[in-house]
BAROFI-993912 format. One line per 3 residues: their letters; for each residue x, y, z of N, C-alpha, C. Coordinates in nm, 4 decimals. Layout:
! residues N
A> X Y Z X Y Z X Y Z | ...
This chain:
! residues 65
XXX> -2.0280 -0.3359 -8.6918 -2.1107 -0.4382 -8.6318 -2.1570 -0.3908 -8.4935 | -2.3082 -0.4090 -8.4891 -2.3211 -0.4204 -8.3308 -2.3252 -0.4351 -8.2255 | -2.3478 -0.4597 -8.0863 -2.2853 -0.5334 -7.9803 -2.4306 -0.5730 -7.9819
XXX> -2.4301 -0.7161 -7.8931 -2.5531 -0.7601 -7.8717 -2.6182 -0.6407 -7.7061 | -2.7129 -0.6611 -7.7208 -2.7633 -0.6248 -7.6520 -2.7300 -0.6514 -7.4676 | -2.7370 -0.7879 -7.4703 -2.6718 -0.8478 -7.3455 -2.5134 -0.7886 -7.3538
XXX> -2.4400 -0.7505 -7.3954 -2.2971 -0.7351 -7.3707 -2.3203 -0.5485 -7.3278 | -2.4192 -0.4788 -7.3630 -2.4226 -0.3412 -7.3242 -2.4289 -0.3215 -7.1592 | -2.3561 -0.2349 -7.0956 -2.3210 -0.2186 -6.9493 -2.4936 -0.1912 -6.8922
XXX> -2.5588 -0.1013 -6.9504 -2.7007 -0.0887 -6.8876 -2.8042 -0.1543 -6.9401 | -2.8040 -0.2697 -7.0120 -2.8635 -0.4065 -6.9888 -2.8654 -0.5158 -6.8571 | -2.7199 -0.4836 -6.8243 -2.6829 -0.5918 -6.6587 -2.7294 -0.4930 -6.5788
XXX> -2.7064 -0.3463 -6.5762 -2.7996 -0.2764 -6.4759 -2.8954 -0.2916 -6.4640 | -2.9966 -0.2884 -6.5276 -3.1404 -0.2828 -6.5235 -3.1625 -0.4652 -6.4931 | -3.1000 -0.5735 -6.5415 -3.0820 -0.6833 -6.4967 -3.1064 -0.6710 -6.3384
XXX> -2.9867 -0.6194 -6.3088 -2.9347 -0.5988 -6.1355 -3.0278 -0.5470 -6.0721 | -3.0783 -0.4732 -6.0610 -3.2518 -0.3992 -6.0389 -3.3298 -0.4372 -6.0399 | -3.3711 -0.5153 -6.1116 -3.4890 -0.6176 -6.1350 -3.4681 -0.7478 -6.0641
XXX> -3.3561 -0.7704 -6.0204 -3.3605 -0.8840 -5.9054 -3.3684 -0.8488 -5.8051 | -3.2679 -0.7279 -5.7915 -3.2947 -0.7015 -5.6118 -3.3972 -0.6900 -5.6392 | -3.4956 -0.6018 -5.7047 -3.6392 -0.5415 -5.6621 -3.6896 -0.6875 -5.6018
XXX> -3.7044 -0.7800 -5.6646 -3.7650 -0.9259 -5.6809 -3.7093 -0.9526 -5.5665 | -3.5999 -1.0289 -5.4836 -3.5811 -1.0765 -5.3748 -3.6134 -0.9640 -5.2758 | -3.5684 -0.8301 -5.2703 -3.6210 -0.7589 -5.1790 -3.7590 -0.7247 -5.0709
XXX> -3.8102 -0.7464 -5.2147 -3.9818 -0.7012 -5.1839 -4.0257 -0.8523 -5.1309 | -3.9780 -0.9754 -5.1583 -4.0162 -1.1060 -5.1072 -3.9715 -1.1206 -4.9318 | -3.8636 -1.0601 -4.9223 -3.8124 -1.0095 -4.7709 -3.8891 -0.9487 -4.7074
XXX> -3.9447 -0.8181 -4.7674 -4.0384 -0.7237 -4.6714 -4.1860 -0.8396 -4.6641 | -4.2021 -0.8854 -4.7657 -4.3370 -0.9831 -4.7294 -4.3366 -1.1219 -4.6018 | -4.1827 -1.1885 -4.5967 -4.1738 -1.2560 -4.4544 -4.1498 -1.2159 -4.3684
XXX> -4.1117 -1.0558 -4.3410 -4.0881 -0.9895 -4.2288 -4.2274 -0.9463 -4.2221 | -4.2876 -0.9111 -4.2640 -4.4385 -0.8102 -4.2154 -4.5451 -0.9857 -4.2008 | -4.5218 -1.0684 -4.2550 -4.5845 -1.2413 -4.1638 -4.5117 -1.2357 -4.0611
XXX> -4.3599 -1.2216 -4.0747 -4.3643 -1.2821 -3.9118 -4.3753 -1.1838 -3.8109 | -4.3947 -1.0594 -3.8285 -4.4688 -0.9639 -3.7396 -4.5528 -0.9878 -3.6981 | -4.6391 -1.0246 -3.7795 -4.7959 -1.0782 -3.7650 -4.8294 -1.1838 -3.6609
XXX> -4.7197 -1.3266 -3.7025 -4.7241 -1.4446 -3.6323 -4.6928 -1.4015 -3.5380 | -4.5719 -1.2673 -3.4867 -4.5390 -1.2739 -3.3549 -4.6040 -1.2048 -3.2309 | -4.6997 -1.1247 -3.3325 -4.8251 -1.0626 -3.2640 -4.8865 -1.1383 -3.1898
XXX> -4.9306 -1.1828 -3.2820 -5.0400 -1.3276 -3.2412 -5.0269 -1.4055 -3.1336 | -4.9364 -1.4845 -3.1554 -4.8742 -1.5471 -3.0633 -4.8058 -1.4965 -2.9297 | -4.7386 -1.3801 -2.9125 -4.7046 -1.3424 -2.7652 -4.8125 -1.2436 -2.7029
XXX> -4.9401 -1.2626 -2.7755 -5.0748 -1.1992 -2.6585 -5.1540 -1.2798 -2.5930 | -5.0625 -1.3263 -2.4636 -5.1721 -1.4333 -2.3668 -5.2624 -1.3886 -2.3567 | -5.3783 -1.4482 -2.3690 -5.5124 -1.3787 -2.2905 -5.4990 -1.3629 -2.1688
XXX> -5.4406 -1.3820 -2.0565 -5.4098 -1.3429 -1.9512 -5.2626 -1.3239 -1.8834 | -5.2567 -1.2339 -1.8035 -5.1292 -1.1574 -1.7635 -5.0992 -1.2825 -1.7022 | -4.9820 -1.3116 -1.6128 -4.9545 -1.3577 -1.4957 -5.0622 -1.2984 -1.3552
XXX> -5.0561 -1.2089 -1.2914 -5.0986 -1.1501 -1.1940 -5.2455 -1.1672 -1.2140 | -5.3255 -1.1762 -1.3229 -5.4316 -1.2196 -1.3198 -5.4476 -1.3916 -1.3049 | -5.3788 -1.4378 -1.3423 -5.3578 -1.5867 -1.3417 -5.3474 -1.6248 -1.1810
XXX> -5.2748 -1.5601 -1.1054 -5.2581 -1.5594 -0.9903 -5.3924 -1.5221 -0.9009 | -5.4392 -1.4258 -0.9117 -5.5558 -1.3824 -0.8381 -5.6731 -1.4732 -0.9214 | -5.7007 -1.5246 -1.0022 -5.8131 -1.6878 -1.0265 -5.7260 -1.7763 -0.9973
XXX> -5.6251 -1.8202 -0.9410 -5.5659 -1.9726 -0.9002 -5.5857 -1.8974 -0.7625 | -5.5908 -1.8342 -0.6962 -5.6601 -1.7480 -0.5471 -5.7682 -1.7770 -0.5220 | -5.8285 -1.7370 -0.6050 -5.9935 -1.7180 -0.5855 -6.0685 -1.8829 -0.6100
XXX> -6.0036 -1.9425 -0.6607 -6.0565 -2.0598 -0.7020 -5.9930 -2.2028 -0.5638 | -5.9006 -2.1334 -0.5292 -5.8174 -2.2356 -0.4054 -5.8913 -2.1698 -0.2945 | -5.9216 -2.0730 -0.2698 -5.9567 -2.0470 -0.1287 -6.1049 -2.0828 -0.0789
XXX> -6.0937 -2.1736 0.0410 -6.2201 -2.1925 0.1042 -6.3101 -2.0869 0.1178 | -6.3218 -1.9965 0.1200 -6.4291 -1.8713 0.1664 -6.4936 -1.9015 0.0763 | -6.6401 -1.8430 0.1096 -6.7222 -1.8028 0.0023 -6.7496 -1.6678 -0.0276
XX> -6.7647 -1.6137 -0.1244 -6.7391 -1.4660 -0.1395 -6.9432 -1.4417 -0.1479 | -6.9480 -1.3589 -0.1246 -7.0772 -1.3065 -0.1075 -7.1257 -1.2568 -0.2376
């Protein structure tokens, strides 16, 4: 008699493989979004020190020529 198929040792291997592959590759896809999001999001359009020199330029009485 034969063994079923499911009871053979490299049936659960190739099982085992085929999930990690599956959760793995779903990992590298929310890590390379939240790369993305974190790109995005920590590029102020302006430095500090520029922020500073227009809150300057905009407070000071002079008129610039």
């Amino acid at each position: 008699m034969k063994k079923y198929i499911h009871k053979k040792w490299w049936f659960w291997l190739i099982v085992v493989i085929i999930v990690g592959g599956i959760f793995g590759n779903k990992d590298e896809e929310k890590t390379e979004k939240e790369e993305v999001a974190a790109t995005e999001v920590s590029a102020p359009a302006e430095t500090k020190s520029e922020t500073v020199l227009l809150k300057n330029l905009l407070l000071s009485p002079r008129k610039l020529r």
